[in-house]
N, C-alpha and C positions, 0 to 999 in steps of 0.2 A: 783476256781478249783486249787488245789495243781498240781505244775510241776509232779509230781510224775503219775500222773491219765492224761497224755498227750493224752493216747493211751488206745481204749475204749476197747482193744482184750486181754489185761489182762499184756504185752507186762513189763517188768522190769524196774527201773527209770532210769539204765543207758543207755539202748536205747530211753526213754523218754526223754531224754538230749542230742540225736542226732544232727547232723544237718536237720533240718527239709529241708532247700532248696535241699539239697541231697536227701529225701527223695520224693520230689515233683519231679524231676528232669525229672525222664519218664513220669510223667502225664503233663507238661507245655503245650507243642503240643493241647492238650486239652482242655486246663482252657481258656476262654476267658473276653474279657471284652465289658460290653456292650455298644453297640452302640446306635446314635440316631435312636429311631425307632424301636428298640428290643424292644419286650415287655418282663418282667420279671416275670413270675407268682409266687411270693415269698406268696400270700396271701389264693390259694387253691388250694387245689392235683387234676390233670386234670383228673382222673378216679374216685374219690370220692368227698365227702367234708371235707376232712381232713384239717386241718389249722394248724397253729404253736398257738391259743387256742388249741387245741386238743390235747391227751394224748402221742400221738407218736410223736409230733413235725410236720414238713415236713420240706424235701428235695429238693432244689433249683439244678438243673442239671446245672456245672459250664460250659457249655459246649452250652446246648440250651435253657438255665433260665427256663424251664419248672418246675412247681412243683408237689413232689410226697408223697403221705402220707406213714407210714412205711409198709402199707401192698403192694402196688404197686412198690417201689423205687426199688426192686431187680428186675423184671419185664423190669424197663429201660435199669437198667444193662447189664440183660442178652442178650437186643436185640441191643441195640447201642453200648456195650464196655464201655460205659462211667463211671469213676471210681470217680469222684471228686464231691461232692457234699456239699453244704453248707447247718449245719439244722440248722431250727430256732426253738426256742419255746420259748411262752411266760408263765411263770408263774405267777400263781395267791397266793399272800400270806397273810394270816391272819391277821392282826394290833395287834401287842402287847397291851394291855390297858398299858394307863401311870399310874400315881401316884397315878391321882386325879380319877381316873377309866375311863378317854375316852380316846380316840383311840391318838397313838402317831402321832407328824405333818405328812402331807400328805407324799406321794411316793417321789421320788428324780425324778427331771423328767431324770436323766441322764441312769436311770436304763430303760428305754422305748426308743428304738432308732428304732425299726423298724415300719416302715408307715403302719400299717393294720388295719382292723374293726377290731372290737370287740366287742361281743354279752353281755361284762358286761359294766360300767359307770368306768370311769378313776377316776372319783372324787370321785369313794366311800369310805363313811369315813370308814367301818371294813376291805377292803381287800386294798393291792396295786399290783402291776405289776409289773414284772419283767424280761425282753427278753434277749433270750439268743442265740448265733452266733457261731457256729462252724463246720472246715472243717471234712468233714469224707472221708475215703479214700475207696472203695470199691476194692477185695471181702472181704479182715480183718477187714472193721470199725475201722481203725486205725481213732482216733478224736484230732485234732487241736483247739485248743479252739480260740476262737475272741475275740477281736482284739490283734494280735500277730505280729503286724510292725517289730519288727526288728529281728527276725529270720527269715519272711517271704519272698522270692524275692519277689521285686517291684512290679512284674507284677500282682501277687500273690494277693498281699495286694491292689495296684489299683484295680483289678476284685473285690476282697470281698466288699471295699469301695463302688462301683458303684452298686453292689448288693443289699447293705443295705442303700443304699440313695437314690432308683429308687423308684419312685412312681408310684402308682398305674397300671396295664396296660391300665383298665376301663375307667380312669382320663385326660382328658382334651387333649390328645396327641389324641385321637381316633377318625379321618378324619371323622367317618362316625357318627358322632351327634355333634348336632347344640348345645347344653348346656352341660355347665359343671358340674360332680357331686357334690351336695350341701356336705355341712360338718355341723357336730354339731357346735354351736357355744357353744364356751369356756365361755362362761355367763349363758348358758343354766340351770346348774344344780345348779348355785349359787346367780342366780337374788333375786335381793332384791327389794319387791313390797310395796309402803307406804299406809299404811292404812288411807287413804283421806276423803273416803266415793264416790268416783268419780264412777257413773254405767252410763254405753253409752251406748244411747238408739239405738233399731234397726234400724233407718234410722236416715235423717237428715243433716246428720252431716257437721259441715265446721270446718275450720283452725280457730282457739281460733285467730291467729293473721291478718288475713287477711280478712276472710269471702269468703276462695274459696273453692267449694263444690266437688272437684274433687281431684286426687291424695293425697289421706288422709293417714295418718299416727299414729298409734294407740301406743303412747311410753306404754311399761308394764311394767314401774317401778312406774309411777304418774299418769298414765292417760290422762297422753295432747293429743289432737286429732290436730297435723299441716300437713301443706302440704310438701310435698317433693320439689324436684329439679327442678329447670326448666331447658326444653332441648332445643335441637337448633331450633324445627320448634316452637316455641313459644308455646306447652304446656305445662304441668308440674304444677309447683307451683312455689314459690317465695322462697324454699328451708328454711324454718323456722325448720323444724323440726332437720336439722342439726346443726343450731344454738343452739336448743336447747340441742343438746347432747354436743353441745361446754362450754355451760352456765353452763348443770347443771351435762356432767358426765353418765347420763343413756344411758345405750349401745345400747337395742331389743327395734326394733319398726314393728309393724304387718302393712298392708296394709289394710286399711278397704275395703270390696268390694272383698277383696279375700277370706273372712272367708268361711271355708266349712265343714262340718263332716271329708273331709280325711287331711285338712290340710291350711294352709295359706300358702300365702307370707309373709319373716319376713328377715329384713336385721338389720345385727350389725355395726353401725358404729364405732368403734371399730374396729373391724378387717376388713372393709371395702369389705364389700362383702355379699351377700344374704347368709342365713344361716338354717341350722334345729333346731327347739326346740323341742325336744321330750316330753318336758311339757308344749306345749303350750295351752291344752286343761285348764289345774291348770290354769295359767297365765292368760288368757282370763275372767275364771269363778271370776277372782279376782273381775273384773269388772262390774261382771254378764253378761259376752256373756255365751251362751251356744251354742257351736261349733254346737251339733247336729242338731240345730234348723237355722240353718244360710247357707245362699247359695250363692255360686258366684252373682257379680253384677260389672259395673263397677262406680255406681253411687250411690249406697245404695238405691235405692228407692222401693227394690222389697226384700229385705233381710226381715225375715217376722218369728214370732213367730208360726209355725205350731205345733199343738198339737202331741205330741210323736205318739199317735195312728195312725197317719191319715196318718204322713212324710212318706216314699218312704225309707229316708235313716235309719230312727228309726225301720220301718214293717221288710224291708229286711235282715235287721245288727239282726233281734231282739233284739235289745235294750229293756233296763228297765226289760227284763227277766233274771234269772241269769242264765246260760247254764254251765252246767259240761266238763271242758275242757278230750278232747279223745287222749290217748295217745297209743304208740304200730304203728306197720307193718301198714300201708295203712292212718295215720291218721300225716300225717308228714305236716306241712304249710311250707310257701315259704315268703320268705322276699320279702314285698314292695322294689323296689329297685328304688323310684319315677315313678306315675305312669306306674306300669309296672303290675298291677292289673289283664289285661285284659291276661294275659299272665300267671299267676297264675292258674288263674278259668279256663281256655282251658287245659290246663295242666293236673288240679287235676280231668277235667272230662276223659279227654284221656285216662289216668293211673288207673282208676277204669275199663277199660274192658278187657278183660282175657285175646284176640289178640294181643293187646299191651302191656301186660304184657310178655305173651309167647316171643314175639317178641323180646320185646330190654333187660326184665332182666331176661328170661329163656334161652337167648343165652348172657350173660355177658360173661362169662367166652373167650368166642371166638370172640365175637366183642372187648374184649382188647385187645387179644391177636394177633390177627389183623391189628389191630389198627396205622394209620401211623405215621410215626415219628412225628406228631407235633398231639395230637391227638386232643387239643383245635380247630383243624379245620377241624374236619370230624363228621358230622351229627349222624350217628349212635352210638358213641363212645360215642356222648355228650347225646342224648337220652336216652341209655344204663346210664349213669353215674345217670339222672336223674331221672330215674326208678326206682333205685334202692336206691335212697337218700328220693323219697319217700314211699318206701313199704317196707323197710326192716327193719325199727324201730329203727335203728343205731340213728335218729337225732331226735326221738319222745319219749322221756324218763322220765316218771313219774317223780317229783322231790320227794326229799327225808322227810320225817319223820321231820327231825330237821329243813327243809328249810319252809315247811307249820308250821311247830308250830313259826317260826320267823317270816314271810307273818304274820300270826293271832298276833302275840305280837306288830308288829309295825302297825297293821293295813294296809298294804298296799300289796298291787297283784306283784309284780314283773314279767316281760316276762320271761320263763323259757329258759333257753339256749339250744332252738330244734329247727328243723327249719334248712329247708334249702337255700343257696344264691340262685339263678338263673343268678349270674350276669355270668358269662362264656357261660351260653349254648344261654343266651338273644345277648350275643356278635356276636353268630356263625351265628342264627337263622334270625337275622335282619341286619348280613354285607348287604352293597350295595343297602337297601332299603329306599327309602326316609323317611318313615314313621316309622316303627318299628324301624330303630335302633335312633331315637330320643327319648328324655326323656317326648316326651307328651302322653296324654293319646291318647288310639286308641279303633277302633272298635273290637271287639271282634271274631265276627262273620269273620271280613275279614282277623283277626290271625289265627280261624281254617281253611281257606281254605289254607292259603300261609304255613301253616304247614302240611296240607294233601301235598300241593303240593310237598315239602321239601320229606316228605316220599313216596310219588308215585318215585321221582328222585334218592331215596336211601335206593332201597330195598335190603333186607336182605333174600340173596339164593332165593327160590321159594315161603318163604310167603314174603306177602304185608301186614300187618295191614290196611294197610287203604280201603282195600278190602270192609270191614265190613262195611264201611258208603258207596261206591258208588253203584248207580242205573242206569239205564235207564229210561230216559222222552219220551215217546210220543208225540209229538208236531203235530196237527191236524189242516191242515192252510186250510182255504175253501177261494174259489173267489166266494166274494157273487153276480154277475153278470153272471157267466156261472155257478154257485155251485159244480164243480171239487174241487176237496179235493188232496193235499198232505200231506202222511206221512211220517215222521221224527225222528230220533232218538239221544239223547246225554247223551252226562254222565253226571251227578249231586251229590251233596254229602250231601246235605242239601233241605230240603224244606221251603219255602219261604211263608207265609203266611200272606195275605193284614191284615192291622184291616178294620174293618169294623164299623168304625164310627156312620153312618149311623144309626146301628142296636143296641147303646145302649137302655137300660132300665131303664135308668134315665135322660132322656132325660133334661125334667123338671126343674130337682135339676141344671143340670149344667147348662142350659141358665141362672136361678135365681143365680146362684154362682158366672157367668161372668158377670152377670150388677154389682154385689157388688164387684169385686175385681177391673172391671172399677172405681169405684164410691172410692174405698180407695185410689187404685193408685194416683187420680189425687188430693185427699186431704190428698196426703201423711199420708195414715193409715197405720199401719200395715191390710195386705190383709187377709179375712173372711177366717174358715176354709177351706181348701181342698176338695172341690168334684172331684171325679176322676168317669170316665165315666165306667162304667161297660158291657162287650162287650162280646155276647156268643162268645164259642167256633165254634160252628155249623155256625155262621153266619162266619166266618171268613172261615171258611172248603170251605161253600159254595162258599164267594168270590174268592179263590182259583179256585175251577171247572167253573167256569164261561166264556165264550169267552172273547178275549180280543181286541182288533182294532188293526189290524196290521198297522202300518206304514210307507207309500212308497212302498205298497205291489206292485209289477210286477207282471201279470198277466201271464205265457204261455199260456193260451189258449185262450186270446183276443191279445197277444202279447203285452200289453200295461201295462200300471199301472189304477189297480184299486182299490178298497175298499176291505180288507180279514180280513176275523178273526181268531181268533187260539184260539184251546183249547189246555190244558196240560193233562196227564194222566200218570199212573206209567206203562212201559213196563215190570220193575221189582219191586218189594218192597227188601230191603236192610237189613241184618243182624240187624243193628244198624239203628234208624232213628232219625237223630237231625231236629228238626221244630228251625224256627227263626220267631218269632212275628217282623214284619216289623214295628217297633215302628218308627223308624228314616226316617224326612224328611227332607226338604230343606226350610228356611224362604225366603223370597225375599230379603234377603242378604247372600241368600245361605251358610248362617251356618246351618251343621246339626241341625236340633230339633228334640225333642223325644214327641212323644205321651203318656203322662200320665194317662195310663188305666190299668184296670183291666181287664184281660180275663180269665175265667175260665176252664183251661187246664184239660183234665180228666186224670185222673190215668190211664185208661184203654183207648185203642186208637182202633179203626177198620178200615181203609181206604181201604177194599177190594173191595167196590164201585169206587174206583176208578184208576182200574187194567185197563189198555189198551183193548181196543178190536180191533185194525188196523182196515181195509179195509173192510165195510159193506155192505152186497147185494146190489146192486142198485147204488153204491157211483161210481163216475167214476171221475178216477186221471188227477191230471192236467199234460199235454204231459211236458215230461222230456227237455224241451229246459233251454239252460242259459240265462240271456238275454244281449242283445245287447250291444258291446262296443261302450261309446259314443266317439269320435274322434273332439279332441278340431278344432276350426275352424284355429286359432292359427299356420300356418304352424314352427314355433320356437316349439310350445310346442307338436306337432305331432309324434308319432311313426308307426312302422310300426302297419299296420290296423288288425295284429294277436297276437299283443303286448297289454297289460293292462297298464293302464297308473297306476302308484305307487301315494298313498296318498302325498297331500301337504307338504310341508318341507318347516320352517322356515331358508333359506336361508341366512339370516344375521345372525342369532345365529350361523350355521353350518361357516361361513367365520370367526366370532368374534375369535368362538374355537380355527378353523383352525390359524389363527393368534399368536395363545400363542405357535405355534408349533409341536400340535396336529397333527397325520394324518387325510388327507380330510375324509377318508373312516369312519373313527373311528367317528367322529363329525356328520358325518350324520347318524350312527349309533345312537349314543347317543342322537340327537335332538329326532330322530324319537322313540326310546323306551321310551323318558322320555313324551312322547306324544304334542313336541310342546311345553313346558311350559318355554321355556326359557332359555338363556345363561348359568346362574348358576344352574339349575338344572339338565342342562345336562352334565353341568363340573363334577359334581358329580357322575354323572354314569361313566363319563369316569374315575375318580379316582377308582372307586370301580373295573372296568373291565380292568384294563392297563394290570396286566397279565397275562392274558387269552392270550392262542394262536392265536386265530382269531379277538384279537384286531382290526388290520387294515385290515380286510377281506373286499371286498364290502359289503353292506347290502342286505339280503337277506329276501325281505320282504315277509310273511307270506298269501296265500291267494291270490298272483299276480305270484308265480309260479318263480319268475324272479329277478335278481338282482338290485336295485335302484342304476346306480350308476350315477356320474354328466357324461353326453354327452354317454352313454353305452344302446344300445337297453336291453329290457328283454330278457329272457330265454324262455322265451312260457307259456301258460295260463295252466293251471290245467284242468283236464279233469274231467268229471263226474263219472269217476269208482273211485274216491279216491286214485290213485295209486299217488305216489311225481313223482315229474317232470324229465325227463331225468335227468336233466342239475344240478339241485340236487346232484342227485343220484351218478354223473360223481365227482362231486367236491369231494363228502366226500371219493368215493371210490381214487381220486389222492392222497389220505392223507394217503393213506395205507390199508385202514378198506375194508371189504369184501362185495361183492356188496350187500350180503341177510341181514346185517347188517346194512349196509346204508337206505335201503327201511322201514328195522321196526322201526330203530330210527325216520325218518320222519313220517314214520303214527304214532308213537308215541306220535310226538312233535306238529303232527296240520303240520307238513314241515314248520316247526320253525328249520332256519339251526345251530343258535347259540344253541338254546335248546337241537337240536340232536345229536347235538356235545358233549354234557353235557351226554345225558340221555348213545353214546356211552360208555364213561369215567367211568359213575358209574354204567353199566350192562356189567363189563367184563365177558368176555366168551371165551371158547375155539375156535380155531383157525376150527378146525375142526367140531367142532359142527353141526350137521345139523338138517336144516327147523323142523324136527319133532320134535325140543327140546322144542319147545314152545310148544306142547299139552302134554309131559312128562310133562311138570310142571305142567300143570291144572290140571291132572290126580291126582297130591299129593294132589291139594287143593279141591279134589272133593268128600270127604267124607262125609261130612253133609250138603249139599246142592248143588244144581244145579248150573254148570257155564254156561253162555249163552255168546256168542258173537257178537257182531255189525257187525263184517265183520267178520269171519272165526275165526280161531283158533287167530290170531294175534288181536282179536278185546279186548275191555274192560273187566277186568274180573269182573263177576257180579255175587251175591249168592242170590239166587230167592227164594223166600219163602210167609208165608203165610201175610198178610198185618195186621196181630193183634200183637198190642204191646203194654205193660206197662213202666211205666215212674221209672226211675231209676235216674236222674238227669234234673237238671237245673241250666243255670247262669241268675243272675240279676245284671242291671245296676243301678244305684242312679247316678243321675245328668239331665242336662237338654239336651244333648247332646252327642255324640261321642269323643266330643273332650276335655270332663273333666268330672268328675265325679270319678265311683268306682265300682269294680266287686267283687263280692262274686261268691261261685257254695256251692248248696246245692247237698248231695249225700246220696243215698241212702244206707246204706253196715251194712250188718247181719242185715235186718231188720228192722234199725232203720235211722232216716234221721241226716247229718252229715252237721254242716256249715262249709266251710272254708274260712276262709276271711282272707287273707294275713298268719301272723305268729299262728292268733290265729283258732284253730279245737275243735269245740265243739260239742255237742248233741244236736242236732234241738230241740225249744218244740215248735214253729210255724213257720216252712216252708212255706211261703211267692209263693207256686206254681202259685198263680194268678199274679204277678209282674215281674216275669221270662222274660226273652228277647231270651233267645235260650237253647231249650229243647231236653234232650236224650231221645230215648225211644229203648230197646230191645224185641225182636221179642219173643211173647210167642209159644212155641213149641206146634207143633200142636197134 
């Protein structure tokens, strides 16, 4: 960029020749430099997914590193003053052909300086890259070009520096995940595979130099199968395989036993460290694996040739079909961001129904506007952002004319650059949880509830979206001794439905399937095709309505414990109804397993048989007593005889905490949320919650009315009308907040006092508002169905309707468990059935409804 073009407002060269520190002068105050612990969003605009890929560049706030794509960046301005911004963008440029007609030497790497994805391949031979750094000065867009050391003050140029050499925010600084984000490895796109003739077989396998059958190592340049490292408790291997990268030079080596359809484990020694091959499917097939046919193990003995038809991950993926990719408004995919699948498919089922549309991208405009100074950390704003990244077609763009007739000339598919990250909103959505913000796989089913829950805490004015999925259960508990019956009611958002084993129709086929996969197993065969147990729907309906054995059932009208059972029934049917197939069990080493069936889910849904009907002629309730506190004999462990004694607490973990300097209050806190699990998992809560206002408050346990604290009586027992406990009630109101306030946050929260504290903070309200403001609002949402309440106006809001409904979506799992595998969501939109599975969105042509693990269905209007 010529001196002349200093200054982007049109601005003369001899003002372009200014002193620029003079110019800087009133914005220093300002400019800062980052610290440890800042995070920098240099890589996407917090209200879109603009990038510095992207046409407008983005804007880095020098002030509070936030970033902003160009249609947002005034927005900031206007709201915080903040005038200094650094843009980045990377350009993409065509390769001149040289002499002999191919492409000139690669890129310079020096022209590529800043740390971010990027949705093209660095190594491609026709295009290279080009980043580009400079200050702009707001409201004139006066532009600074980078790097410009010695006109710039110091501080100036130390800020820009620390700018553009901070890495990632996402990256390995971020407390609340156990793994760090893998990286392409730099061999990836340029591995050289020797043609040996070497194909390895599906099981077997040992170390070519040892004969050890475990920690195996699959080099992809020659084919050597050695063992890895050994570690200190004395497994591992005898580390041959690094010998041999030392002997011979070859860098990727895969882990055998980890091959799966979504991916392996694959480390470069080389750059020492675990790595991605984004060809690692090519690489593998050199050999003859075929990724899609190969399934986690840690031993190879069960890794097994299944015929494309039959797999789980070939029916579901639709493989071997060729599917028409869907482009345009609602048809936008989501980057795998390592295992983060199950979070995708929740997502793309959420954002196909109209309430959540209405919701987060029919009110954009005013949730950014909004929106708090840091908006990477408020729910709504992130919601909003990605609502609208997927329905608005911005990231879902046909590719061009010249780019398919290039695809067809070199024979090969390229990802098209559409598509959007989730790494920012997965940041927000999973802080401070042990499970979601780690890079493993999770359950699905337990993302949509912690996301309903996410939205019942951050609602938007007087609707709720998540309205549309909650019910009322009827719970029908009878004492099979005196046959008193109580009735019961809770909220739910989901139905839960057993398989019913029992009731397959191929009974036959699978006992004759499991002698023969015994019989391979143990002669090391590859295991017989796949029988998968086929299971009606009705039986499963059935096992559903069924009583169930209650457990430690208390009696009031023997006053004792005895034997009860319970049925379930709908008190309401729900706008929206998600079914979950209860695939996932527990093996006797308590790793989830999945039940591999077939159920046959109908299109068309009735469960009006199964409407509540309360209190029956003739039924006579069981007397409303609680029962009895038992009172340790223990005079040490004793309270007063109206006091509830508070659940166990590991005692040494809370003192280990207490010891690192921790407040006592807070460590009993944290043992007691993280449920007992130990030292380090309770550290970890306590990082996540340090601060929070009520850090070091006593603990205020839930259901005992009272506060836990060491040598401190309770507060008094909870009563039978549901009302929260005086002593509650007293606390929150010494905090400021207004007594009618304090009483709905705890019936809100279950008299969860940290929670009500929460749900206070994100239902602010006027000062003056009164009690009748909560039937105002039901009144808005009361036009196309019925609201019912549990307790009064302040109960659950519930939209009651007819119990027929048709199927509009489904997700599916592929793997053997919860805790690896891969999600897709099939969707149904204009008519026709839609897959999305990660980046790629295509046109169903078999919808795989029988394999589904949790199903949508909306209500056909009566």
């Amino acid at each position: 960029m010529q001196r002349a073009a200093l200054f982007g407002s049109g601005r003369d060269a001899q003002m372009a020749a200014g002193d620029l520190g003079e110019l800087l002068v009133p914005y220093m105050p300002t400019i800062r430099v980052p610290k440890s612990g800042d995070r920098v969003y240099k890589t996407e605009c917090a209200f879109s997914y603009e990038c510095p890929d992207s046409e407008g560049g983005l804007y880095v706030c020098m002030n509070t590193f936030l970033g902003f794509g160009r249609e947002h960046v005034e927005r900031h301005y206007r709201k915080t003053g903040q005038c200094v911004y650094m843009h980045l963008k990377r350009h993409v440029i065509e390769k001149v052909p040289g002499a002999s007609g191919g492409a000139l030497p690669k890129r310079r790497n020096a022209m590529l300086f800043l740390d971010l994805e990027t949705n093209g391949d660095l190594n491609n031979d026709d295009v290279e890259y080009e980043d580009e750094a400079k200050l702009v000065i707001f409201p004139d867009h006066y532009e600074i070009p980078l790097p410009n050391i010695e006109e710039l003050p110091a501080l100036v140029t130390i800020a820009c520096d620390a700018v553009l050499s901070s890495k990632s925010p996402y990256r390995k600084q971020d407390p609340d995940s156990w793994e760090e984000e893998l990286q392409v490895s730099k061999h990836a796109k340029t591995l050289v595979q020797i043609d040996n003739g070497v194909r390895i077989p599906p099981s077997g396998w040992k170390c070519s130099k040892c004969d050890l059958r475990e920690n195996l190592w699959l080099n992809l340049t020659d084919g050597s199968v050695l063992c890895g490292k050994w570690f200190f408790d004395g497994s591992g291997g005898n580390g041959h395989a690094l010998e041999h990268y030392k002997e011979m030079g070859y860098p990727l080596a895969v882990k055998l036993g980890t091959i799966t359809p979504d991916g392996a484990d694959i480390y470069s020694f080389d750059e020492e460290e675990a790595v991605l091959d984004p060809h690692i499917a090519k690489h593998l097939a050199h050999f003859g694996i075929d990724m899609l046919q190969m399934h986690v193990t840690e031993n190879g003995l069960r890794d097994n040739n299944i015929k494309p038809r039959v797999s789980e991950w070939e029916v579901i993926q639709e493989s071997g079909v060729k599917l028409k990719p869907m482009y345009g408004p609602g048809y936008t995919g989501m980057k795998n961001l390592g295992n983060s699948c199950y979070l995708s498919a929740v997502l793309q089922a959420i954002f196909s129904i109209p309430e959540f549309q209405r919701a987060y991208v029919g009110n954009l405009p005013r949730i950014f506007d909004y929106s708090p100074l840091d908006p990477t950390q408020d729910f709504n704003t992130q919601m909003a952002k990605l609502g609208h990244g997927l329905l608005s077609g911005q990231y879902s763009k046909p590719p061009m004319k010249s780019e398919l007739i290039e695809q067809v000339m070199k024979e090969e598919h390229k990802p098209q650059h559409n598509g959007i990250s989730p790494r920012m909103f997965k940041a927000f959505v999973s802080k401070g949880h042990p499970e979601f913000s780690s890079n493993r796989q999770q359950d699905a089913q337990e993302f949509f509830l912690h996301l309903i829950n996410l939205v019942e805490r951050n609602r938007i004015g007087s609707e709720n979206p998540s309205d549309v999925f909650r019910f009322l259960v009827e719970e029908r508990t009878q004492c099979c001794q005196s046959r008193k019956v109580r009735y019961t009611e809770r909220v739910d958002y989901l139905m839960q439905l057993p398989v019913a084993m029992e009731a397959a129709t191929n009974k036959d086929e699978l006992i004759a399937y499991e002698l023969k996969r015994r019989e391979a197993e143990a002669a090391r065969r590859p295991p017989p095709e796949l029988v998968r147990a086929k299971i009606p729907f009705s039986a499963c309906l059935q096992a559903f309505s069924e009583p169930e054995n209650v457990e430690d059932f208390w009696s009031s009208a023997l006053q004792a414990k005895s034997a009860g059972v319970k049925t379930s029934r709908f008190a309401s049917f729900p706008e929206y109804l998600v079914v979950q197939i209860k695939k996932f069990t527990f093996g006797l080493d308590w790793i989830p397993q999945k039940l591999d069936v077939s159920v046959d889910m109908p299109d068309l849904l009735d469960i009006n048989h199964l409407r509540a009907t309360g209190l029956q002629p003739g039924e006579e309730e069981l007397p409303d007593i609680a029962p009895p506190i038992i009172i340790p004999d223990d005079p040490k462990d004793r309270m007063m005889n109206h006091f509830m004694e508070p659940p166990d607490m590991d005692e040494s973990s809370v003192m280990q905490l207490a010891e690192m300097g921790f407040p006592l209050e807070a460590c009993r806190k944290a043992v007691y949320y993280t449920g007992n699990m130990g030292a380090e998992v309770a550290f970890n809560w306590i990082i996540a919650h340090m601060e929070e206002p009520d850090f070091a408050e006593p603990l205020a346990i839930p259901g005992y009315g009272g506060v836990a604290s060491a040598g401190a009586a309770g507060l008094g027992a909870i009563g039978l009308d549901n009302q929260p406990p005086e002593e509650m009630v007293a606390l929150i109101t010494s905090m400021g907040f207004q007594r009618n306030v304090a009483i709905q946050a705890l019936k809100a929260t279950n008299n969860n006092l940290e929670h009500a504290l929460d749900w206070i903070f994100s239902h602010p309200e006027p000062e003056e508002e009164s009690g009748s403001a909560s039937d105002v609002m039901d009144m808005e949402n009361n036009a196309n169905a019925n609201i019912l309440a549990e307790a009064g106006s302040e109960g659950p809001r519930i939209k009651d309707g007819s119990g027929r409904y048709e199927l509009f979506g489904f997700i599916s799992h592929m793997g053997t468990s919860t805790m690896s595998g891969h999600y897709v969501s099939h969707l149904k939109k204009e008519g026709r059935w839609v897959i999305y599975n990660d980046l790629k969105v295509c046109a169903s042509e078999r919808p795989p409804r029988d394999l589904g693990y949790i199903y949508f269905y909306r209500r056909i209007p009566s």
